[in-house]
Gaussian input, Z-matrix of N, CA and C with variables (Angstrom, degrees):
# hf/3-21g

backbone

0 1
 N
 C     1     B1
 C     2     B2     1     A1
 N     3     B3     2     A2     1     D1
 C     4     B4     3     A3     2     D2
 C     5     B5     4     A4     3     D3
 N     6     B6     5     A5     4     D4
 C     7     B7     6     A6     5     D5
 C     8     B8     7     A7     6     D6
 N     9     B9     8     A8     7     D7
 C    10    B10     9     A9     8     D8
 C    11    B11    10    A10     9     D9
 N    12    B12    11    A11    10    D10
 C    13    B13    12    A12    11    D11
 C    14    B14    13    A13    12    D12
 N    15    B15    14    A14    13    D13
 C    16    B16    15    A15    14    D14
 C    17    B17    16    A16    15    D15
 N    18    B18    17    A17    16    D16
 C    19    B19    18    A18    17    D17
 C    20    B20    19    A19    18    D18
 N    21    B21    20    A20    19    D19
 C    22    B22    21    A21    20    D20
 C    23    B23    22    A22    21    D21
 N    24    B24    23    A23    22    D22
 C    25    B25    24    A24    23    D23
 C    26    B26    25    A25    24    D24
 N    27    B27    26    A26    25    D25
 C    28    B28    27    A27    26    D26
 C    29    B29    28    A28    27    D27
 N    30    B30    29    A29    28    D28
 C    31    B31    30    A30    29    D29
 C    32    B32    31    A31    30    D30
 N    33    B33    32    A32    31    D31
 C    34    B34    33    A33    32    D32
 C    35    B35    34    A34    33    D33
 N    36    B36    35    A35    34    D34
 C    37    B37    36    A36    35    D35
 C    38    B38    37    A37    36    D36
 N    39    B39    38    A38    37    D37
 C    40    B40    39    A39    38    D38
 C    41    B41    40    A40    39    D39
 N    42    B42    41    A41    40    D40
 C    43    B43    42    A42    41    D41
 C    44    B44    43    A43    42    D42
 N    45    B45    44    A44    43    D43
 C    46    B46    45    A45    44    D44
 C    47    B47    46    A46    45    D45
 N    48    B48    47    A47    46    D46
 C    49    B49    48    A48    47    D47
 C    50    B50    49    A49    48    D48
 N    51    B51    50    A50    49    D49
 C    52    B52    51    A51    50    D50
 C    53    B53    52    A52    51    D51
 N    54    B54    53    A53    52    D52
 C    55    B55    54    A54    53    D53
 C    56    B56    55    A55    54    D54
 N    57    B57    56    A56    55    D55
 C    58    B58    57    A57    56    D56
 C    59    B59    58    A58    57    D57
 N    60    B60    59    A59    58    D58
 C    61    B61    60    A60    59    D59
 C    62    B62    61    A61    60    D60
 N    63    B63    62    A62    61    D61
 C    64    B64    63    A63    62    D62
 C    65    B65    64    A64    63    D63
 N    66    B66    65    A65    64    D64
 C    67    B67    66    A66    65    D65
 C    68    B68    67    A67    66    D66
 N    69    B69    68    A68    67    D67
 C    70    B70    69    A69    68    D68
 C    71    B71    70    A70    69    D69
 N    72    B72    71    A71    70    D70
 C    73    B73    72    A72    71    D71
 C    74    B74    73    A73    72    D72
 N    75    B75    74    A74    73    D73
 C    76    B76    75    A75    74    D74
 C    77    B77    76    A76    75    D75
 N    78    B78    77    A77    76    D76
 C    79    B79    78    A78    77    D77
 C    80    B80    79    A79    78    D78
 N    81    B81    80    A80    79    D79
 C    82    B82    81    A81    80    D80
 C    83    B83    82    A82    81    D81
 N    84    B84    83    A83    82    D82
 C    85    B85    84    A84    83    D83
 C    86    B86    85    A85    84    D84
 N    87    B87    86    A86    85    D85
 C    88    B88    87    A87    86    D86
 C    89    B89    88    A88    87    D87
 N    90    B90    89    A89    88    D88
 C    91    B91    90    A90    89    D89
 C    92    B92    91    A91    90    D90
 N    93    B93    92    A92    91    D91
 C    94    B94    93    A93    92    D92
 C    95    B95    94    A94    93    D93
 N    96    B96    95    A95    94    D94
 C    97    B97    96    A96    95    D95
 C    98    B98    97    A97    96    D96
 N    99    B99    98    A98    97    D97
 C   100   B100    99    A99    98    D98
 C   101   B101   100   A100    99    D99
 N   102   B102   101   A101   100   D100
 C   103   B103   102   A102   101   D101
 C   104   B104   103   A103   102   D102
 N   105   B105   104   A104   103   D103
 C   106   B106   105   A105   104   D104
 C   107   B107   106   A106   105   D105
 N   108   B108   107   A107   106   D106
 C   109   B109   108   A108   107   D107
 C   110   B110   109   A109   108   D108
 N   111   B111   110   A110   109   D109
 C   112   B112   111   A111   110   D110
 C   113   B113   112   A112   111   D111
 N   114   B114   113   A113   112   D112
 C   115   B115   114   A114   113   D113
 C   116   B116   115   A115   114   D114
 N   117   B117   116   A116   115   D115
 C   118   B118   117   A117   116   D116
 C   119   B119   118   A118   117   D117
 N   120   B120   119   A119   118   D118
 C   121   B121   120   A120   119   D119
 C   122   B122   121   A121   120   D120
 N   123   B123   122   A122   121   D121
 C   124   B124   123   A123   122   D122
 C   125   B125   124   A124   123   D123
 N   126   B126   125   A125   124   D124
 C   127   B127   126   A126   125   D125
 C   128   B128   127   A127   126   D126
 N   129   B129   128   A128   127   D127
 C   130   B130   129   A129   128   D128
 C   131   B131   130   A130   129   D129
 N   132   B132   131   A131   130   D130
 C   133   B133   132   A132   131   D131
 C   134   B134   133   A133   132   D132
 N   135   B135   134   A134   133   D133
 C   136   B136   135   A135   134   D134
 C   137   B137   136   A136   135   D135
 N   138   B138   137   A137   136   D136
 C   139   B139   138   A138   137   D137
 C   140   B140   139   A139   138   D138
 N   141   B141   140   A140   139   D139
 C   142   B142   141   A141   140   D140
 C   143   B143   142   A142   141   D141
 N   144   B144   143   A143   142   D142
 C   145   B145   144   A144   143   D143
 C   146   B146   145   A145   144   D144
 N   147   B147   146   A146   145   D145
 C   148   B148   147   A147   146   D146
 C   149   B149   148   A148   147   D147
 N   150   B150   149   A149   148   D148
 C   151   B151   150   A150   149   D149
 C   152   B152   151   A151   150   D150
 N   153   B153   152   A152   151   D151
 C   154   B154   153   A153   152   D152
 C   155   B155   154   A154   153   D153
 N   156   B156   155   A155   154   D154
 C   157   B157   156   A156   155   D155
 C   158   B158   157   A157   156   D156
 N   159   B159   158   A158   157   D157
 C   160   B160   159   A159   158   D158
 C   161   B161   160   A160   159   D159
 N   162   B162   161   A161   160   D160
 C   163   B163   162   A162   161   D161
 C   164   B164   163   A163   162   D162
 N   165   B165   164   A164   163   D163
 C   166   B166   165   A165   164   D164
 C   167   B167   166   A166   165   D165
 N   168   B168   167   A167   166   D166
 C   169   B169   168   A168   167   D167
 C   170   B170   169   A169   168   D168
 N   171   B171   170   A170   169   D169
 C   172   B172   171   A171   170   D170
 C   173   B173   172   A172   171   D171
 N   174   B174   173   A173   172   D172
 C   175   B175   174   A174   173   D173
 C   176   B176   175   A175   174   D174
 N   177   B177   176   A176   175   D175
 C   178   B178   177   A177   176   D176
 C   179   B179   178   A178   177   D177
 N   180   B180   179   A179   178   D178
 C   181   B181   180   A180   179   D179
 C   182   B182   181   A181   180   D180
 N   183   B183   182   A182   181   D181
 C   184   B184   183   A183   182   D182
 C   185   B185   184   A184   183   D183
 N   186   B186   185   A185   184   D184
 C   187   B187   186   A186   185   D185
 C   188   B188   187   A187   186   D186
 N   189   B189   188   A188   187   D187
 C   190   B190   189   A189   188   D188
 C   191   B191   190   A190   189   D189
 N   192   B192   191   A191   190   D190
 C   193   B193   192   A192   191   D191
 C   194   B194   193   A193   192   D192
 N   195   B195   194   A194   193   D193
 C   196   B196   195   A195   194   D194
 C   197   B197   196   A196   195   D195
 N   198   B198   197   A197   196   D196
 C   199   B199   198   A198   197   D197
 C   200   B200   199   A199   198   D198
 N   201   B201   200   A200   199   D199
 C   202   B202   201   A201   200   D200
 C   203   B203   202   A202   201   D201
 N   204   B204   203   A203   202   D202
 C   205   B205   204   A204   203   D203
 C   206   B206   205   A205   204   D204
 N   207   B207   206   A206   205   D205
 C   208   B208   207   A207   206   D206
 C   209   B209   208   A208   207   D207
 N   210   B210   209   A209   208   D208
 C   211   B211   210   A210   209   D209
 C   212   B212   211   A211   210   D210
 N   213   B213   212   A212   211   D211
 C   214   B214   213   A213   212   D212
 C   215   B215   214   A214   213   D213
 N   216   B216   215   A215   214   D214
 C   217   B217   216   A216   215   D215
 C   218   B218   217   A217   216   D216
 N   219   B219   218   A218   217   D217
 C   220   B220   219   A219   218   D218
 C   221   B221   220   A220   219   D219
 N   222   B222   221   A221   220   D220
 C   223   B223   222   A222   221   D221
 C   224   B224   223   A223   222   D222
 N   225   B225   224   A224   223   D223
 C   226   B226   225   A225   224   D224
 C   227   B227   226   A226   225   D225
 N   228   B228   227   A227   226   D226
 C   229   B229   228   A228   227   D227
 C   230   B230   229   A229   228   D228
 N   231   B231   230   A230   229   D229
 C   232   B232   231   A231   230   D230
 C   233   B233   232   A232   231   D231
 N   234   B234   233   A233   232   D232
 C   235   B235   234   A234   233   D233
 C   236   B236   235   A235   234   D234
 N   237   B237   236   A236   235   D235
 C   238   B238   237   A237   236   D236
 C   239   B239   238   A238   237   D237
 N   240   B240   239   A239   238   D238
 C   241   B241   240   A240   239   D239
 C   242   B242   241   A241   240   D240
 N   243   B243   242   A242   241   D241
 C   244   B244   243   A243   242   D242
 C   245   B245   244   A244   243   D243
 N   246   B246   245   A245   244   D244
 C   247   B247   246   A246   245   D245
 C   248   B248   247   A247   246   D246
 N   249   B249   248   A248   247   D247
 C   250   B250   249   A249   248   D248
 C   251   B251   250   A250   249   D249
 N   252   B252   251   A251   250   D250
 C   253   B253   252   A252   251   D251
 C   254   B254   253   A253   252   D252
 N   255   B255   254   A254   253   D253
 C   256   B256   255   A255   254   D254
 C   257   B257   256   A256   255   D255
 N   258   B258   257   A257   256   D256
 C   259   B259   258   A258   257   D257
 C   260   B260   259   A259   258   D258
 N   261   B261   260   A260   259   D259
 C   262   B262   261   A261   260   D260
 C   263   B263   262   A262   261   D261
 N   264   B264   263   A263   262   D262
 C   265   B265   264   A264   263   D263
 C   266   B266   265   A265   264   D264
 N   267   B267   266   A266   265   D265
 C   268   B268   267   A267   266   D266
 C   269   B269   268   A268   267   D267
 N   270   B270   269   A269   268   D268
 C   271   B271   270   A270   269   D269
 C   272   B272   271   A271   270   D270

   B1=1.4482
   B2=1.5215
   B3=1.4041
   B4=1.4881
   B5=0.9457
   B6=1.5723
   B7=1.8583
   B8=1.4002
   B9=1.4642
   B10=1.3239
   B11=1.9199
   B12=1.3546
   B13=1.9308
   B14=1.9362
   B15=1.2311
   B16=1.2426
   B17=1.4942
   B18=1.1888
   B19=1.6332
   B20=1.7020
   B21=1.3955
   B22=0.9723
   B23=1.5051
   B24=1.6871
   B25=1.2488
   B26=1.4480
   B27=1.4603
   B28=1.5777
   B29=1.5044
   B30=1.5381
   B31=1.3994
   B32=1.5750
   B33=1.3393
   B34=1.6712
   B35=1.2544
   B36=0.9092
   B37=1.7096
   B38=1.2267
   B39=1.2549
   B40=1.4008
   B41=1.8010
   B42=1.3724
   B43=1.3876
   B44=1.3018
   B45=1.2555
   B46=1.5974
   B47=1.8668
   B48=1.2805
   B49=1.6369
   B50=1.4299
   B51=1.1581
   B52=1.0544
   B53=1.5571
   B54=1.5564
   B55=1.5875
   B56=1.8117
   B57=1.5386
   B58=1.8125
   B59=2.3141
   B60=1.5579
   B61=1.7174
   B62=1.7137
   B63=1.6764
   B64=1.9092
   B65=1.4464
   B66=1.1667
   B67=1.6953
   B68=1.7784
   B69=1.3160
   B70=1.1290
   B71=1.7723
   B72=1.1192
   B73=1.4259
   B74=1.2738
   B75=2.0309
   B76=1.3229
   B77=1.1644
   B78=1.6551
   B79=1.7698
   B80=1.3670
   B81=1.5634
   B82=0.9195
   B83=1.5162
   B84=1.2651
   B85=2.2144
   B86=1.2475
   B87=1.5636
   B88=1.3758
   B89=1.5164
   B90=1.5386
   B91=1.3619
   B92=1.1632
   B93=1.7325
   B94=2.0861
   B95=1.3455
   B96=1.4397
   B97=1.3481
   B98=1.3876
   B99=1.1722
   B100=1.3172
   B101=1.2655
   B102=1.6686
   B103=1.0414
   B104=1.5118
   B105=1.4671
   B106=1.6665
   B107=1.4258
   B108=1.1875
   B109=1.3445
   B110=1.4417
   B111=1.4432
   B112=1.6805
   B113=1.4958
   B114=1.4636
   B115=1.4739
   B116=1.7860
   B117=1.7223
   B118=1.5124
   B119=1.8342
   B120=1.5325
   B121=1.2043
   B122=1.4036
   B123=0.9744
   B124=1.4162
   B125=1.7037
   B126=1.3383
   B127=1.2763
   B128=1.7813
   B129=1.3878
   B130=1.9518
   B131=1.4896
   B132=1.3010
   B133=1.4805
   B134=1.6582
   B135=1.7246
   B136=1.5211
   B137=1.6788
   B138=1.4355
   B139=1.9638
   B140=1.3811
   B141=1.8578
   B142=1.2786
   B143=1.3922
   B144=1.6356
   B145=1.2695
   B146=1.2605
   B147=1.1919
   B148=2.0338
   B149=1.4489
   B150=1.3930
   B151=1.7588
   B152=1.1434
   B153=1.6808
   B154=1.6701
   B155=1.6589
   B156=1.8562
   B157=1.4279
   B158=1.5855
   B159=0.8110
   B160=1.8714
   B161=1.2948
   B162=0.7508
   B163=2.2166
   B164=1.5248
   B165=1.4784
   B166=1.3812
   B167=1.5964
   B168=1.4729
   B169=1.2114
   B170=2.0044
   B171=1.1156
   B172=1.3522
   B173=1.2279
   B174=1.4904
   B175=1.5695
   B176=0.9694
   B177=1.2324
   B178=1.6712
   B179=1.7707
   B180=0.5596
   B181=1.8933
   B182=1.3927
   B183=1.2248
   B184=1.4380
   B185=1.4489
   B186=1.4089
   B187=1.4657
   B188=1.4404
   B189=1.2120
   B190=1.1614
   B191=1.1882
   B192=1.6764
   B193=1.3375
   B194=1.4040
   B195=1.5049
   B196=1.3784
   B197=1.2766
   B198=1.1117
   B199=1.8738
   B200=1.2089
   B201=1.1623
   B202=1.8311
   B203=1.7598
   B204=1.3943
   B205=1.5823
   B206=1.2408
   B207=1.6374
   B208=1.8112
   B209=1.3252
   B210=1.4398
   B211=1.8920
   B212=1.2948
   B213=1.1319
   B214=1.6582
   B215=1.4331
   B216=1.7309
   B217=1.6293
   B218=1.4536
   B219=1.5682
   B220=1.1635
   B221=1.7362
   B222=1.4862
   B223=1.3001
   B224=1.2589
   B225=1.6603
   B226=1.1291
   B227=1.6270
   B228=1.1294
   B229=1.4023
   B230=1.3632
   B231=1.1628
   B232=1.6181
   B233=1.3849
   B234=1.4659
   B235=1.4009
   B236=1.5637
   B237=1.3480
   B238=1.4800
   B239=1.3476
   B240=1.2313
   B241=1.3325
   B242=1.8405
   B243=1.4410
   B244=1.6095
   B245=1.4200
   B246=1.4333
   B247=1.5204
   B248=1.8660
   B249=1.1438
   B250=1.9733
   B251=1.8212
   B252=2.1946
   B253=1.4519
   B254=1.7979
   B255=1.2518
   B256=1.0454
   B257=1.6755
   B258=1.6851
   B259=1.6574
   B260=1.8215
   B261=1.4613
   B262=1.5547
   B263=1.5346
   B264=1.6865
   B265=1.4406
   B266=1.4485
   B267=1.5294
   B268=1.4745
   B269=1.5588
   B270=1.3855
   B271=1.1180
   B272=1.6916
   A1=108.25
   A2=112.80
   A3=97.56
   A4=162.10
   A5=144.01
   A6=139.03
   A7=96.02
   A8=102.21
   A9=103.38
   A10=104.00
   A11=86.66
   A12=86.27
   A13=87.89
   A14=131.65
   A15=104.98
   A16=104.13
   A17=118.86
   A18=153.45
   A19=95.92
   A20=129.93
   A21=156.14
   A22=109.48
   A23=116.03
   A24=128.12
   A25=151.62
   A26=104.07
   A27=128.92
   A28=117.36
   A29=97.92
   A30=117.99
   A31=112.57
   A32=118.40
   A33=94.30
   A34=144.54
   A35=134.22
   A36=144.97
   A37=109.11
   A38=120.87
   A39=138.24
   A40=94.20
   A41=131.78
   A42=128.35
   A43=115.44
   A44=126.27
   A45=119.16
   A46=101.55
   A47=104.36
   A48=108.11
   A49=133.42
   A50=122.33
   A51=110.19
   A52=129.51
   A53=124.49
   A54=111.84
   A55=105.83
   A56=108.95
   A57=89.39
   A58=89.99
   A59=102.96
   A60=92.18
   A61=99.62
   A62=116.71
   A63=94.69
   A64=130.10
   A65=114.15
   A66=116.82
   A67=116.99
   A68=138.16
   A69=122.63
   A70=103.03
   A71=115.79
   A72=114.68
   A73=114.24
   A74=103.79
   A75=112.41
   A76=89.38
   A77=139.96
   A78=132.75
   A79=89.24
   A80=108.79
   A81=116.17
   A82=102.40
   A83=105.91
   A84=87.86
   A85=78.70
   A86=104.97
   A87=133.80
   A88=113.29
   A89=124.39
   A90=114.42
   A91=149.79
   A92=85.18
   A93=102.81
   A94=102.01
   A95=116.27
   A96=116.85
   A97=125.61
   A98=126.55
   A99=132.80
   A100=130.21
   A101=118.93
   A102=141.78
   A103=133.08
   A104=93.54
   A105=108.01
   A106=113.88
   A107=147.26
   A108=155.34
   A109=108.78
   A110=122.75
   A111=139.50
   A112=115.08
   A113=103.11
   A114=114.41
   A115=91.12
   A116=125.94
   A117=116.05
   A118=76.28
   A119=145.65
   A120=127.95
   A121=122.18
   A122=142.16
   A123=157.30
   A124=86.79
   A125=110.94
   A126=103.76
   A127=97.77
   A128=95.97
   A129=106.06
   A130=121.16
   A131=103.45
   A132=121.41
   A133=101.69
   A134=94.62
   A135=101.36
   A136=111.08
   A137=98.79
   A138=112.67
   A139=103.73
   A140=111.17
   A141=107.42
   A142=128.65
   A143=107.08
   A144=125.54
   A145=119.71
   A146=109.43
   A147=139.14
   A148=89.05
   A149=107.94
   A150=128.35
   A151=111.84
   A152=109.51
   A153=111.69
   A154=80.79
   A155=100.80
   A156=100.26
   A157=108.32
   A158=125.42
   A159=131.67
   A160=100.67
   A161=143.56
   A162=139.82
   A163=94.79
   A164=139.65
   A165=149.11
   A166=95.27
   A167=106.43
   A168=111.94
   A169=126.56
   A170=111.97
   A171=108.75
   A172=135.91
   A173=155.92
   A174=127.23
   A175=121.81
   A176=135.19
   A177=170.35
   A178=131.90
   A179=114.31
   A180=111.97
   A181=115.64
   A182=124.98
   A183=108.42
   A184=85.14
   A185=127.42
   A186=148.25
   A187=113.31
   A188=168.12
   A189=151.71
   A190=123.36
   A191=120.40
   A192=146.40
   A193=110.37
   A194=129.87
   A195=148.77
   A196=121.08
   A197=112.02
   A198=117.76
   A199=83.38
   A200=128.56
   A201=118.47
   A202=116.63
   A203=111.26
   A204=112.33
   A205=105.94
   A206=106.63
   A207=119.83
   A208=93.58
   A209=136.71
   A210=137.93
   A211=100.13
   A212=159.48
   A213=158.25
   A214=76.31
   A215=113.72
   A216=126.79
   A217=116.80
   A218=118.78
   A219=114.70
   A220=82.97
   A221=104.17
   A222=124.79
   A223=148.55
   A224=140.86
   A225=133.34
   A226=96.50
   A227=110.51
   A228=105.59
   A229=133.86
   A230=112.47
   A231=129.92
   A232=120.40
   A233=109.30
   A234=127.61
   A235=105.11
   A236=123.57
   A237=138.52
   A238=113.25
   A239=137.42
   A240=118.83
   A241=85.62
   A242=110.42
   A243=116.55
   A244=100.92
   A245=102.53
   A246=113.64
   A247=87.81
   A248=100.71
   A249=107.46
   A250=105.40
   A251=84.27
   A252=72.09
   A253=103.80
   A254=116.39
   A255=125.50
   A256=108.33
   A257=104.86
   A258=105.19
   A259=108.81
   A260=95.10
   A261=102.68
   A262=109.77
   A263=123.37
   A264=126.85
   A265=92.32
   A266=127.86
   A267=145.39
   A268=113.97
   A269=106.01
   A270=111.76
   A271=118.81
   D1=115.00
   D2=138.65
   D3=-152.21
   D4=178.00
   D5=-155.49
   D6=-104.90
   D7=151.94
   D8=162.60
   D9=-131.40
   D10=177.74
   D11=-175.07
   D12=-143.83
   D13=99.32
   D14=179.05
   D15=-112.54
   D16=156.61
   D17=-162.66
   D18=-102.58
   D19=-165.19
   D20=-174.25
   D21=-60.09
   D22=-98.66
   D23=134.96
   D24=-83.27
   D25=23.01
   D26=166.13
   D27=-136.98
   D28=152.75
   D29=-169.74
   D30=-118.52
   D31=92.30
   D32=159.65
   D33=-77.34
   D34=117.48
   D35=171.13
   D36=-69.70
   D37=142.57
   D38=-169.71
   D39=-130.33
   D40=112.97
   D41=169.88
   D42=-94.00
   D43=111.93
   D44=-147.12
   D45=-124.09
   D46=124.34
   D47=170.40
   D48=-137.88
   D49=148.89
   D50=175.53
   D51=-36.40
   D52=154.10
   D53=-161.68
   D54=-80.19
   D55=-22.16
   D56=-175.89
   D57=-147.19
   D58=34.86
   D59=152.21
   D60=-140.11
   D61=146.74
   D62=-28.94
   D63=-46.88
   D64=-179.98
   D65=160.94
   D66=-67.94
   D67=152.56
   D68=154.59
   D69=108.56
   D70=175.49
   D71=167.59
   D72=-80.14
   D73=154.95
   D74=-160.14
   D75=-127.45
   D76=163.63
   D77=140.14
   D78=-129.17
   D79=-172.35
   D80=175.38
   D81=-125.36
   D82=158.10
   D83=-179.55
   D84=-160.18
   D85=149.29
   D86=-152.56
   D87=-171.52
   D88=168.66
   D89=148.16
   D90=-12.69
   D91=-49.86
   D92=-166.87
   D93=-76.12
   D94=-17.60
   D95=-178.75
   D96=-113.93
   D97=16.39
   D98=-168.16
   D99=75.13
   D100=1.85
   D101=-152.61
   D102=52.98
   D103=15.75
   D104=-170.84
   D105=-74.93
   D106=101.41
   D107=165.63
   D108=-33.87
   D109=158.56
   D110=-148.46
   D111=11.66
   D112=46.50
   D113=175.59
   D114=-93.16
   D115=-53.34
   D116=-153.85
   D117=-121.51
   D118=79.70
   D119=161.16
   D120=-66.60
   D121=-178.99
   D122=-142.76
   D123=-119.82
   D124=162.60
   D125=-179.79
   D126=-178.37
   D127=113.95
   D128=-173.87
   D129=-51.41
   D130=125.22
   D131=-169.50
   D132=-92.14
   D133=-177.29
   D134=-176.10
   D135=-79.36
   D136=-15.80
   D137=-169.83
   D138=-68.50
   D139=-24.57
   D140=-155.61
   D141=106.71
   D142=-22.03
   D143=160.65
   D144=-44.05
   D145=-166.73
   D146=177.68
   D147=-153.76
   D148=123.34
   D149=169.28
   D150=-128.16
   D151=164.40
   D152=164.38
   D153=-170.35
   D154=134.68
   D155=173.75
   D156=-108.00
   D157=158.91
   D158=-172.14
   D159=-124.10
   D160=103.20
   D161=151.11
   D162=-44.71
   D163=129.06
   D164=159.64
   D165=-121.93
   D166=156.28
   D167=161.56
   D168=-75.81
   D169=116.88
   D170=163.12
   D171=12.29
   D172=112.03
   D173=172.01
   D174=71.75
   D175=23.69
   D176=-161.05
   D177=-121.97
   D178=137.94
   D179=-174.03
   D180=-134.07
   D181=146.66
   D182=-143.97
   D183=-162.78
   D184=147.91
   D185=-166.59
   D186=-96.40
   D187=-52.18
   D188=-118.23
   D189=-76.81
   D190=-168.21
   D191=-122.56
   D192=170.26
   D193=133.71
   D194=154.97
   D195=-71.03
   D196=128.85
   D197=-174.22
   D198=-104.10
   D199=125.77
   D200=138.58
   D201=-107.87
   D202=165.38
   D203=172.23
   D204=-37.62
   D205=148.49
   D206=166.08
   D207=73.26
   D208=36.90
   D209=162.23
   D210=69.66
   D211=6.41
   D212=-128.41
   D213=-115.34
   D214=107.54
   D215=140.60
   D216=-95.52
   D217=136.09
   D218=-175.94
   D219=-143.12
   D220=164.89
   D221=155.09
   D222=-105.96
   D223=149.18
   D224=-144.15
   D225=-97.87
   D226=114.96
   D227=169.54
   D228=-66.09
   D229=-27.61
   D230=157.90
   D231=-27.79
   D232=-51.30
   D233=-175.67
   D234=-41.38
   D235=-46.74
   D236=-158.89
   D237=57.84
   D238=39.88
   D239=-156.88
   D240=-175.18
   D241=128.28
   D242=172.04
   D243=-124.01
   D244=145.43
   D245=-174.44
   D246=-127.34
   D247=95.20
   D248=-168.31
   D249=60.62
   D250=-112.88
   D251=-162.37
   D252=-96.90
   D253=17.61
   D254=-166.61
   D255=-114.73
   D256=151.59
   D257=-178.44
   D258=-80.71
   D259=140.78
   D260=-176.65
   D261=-98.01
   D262=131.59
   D263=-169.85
   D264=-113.57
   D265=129.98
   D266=147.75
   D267=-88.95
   D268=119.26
   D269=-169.84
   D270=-103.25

């Protein structure tokens, strides 16, 4: 799932998951990040969730993907939007 909160010319994203599916640590890796994994990890909220917020710029579209433990990439269906094999974010 995710929220956004946007500002002027920035957008925050909120990457939101369940607290233990998968099991194990999650990040998210994408564009904004070089695609480098445990750069934006997930990290347990008060809801019970797994979060990580990103600042992106405004009016922007952006690629990512979920790493979980044991290499397991999956995608956020929320996104509505695929950029190949990866979920596409409009910001």
């Amino acid at each position: 799932m995710l929220e956004r909160r946007s500002s002027k010319d920035r957008t925050e994203v909120t990457f939101v998951l369940p607290a233990d599916a998968p099991p194990g640590p999650v990040s998210v890796v994408g564009d904004f990040n070089d695609w480098r994994p445990g750069v934006h990890t997930l990290r347990p909220r008060k809801d019970g969730k797994r979060a990580v917020t990103v600042e992106l710029p405004s009016r922007s579209s952006h690629s990512f993907r979920y790493l979980a433990a044991g290499d397991h990439w999956f995608n956020d269906e929320s996104a509505g939007h695929q950029d190949g094999p990866n979920s596409l974010l409009h910001t």
